[in-house]
N, C-alpha and C positions, 0 to 999 in steps of 0.2 A: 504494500500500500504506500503509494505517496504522500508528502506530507499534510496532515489532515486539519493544521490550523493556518487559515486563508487569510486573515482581516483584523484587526484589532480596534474597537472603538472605546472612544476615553470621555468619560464626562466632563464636562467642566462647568461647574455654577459662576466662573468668570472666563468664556474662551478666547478673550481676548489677552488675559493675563497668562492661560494656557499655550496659548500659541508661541508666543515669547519665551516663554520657559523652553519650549522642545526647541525654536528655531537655534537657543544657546546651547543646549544639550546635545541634540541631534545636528550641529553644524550645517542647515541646509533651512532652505525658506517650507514655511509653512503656511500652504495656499488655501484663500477663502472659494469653499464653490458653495455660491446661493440658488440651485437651478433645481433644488428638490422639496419637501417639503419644509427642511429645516436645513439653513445655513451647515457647512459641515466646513471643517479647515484638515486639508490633506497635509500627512506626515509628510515629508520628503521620500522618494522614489527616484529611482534611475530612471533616466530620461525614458521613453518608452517601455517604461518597465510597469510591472503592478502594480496597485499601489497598495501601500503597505498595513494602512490604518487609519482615521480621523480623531479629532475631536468634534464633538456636538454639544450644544448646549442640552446641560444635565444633571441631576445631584450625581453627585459621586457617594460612593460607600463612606462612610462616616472611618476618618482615621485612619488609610489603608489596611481596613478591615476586608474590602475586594479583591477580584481576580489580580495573580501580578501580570502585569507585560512586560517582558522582558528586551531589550533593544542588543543589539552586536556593535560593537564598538571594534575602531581598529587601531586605535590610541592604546597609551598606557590608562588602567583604570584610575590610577592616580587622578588622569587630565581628566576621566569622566566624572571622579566626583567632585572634582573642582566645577564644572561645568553644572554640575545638581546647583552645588552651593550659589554662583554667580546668578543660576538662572531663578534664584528664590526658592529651591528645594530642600529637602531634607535628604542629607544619606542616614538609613539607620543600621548599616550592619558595616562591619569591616570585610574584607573581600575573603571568599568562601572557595577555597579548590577543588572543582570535583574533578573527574577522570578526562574529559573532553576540555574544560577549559577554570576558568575563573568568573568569579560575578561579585557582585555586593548590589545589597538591595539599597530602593531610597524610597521619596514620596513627592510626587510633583508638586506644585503649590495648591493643586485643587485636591490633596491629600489621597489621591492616588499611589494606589503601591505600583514599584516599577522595578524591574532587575536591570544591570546593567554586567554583558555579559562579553569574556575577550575568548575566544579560541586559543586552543592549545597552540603553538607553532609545531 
């Protein structure tokens, strides 16, 4: 079976303050499309690529008490919790090694839980 998780959507009860957060986090612009029922603002994607996720406006789970979504980073995780911090985040774990690669968790600023995850080399 191929991989069987497609899409990622992220609430935000301020998505204009969300959007800012990922465009720091994620190093790439985070596009408004209003052409559906509800305003959504696309993660960053390779040009012609799929796209990877949104924000919509939404409550979010109280505390990243929610699902995590985890992002692939190709930096040092250092740069990526620096990039939490900058963008009005929380990191809450220190970075975690499993067999495939490393991660540490955080919380976006609409208290969203998020992983932030590097491949083995």
């Amino acid at each position: 079976m191929s991989a069987q998780i497609v899409f990622t959507e992220i609430p935000a009860s301020d998505p204009e303050r969300a959007r800012r957060f990922y465009e720091i986090l994620l190093q790439g612009e985070v596009t408004l499309e209003d052409g559906g029922p509800n305003p959504i603002w696309l993660l960053p994607h390779a040009k012609d690529g799929h796209a990877t996720g949104h924000i919509y406006p939404g409550q979010p789970a109280t505390n990243g008490a929610g699902a995590t979504t985890h992002f692939a980073v190709n930096d040092a995780l250092s740069d990526a919790m620096e990039r939490v911090r900058e963008g009005g985040g929380e990191v809450v774990s220190d970075v975690i090694d499993i067999p495939v690669g490393s991660f540490f968790y955080a919380k976006d600023t609409e208290g969203n839980s998020l992983g932030l995850f590097k491949y083995r080399s």
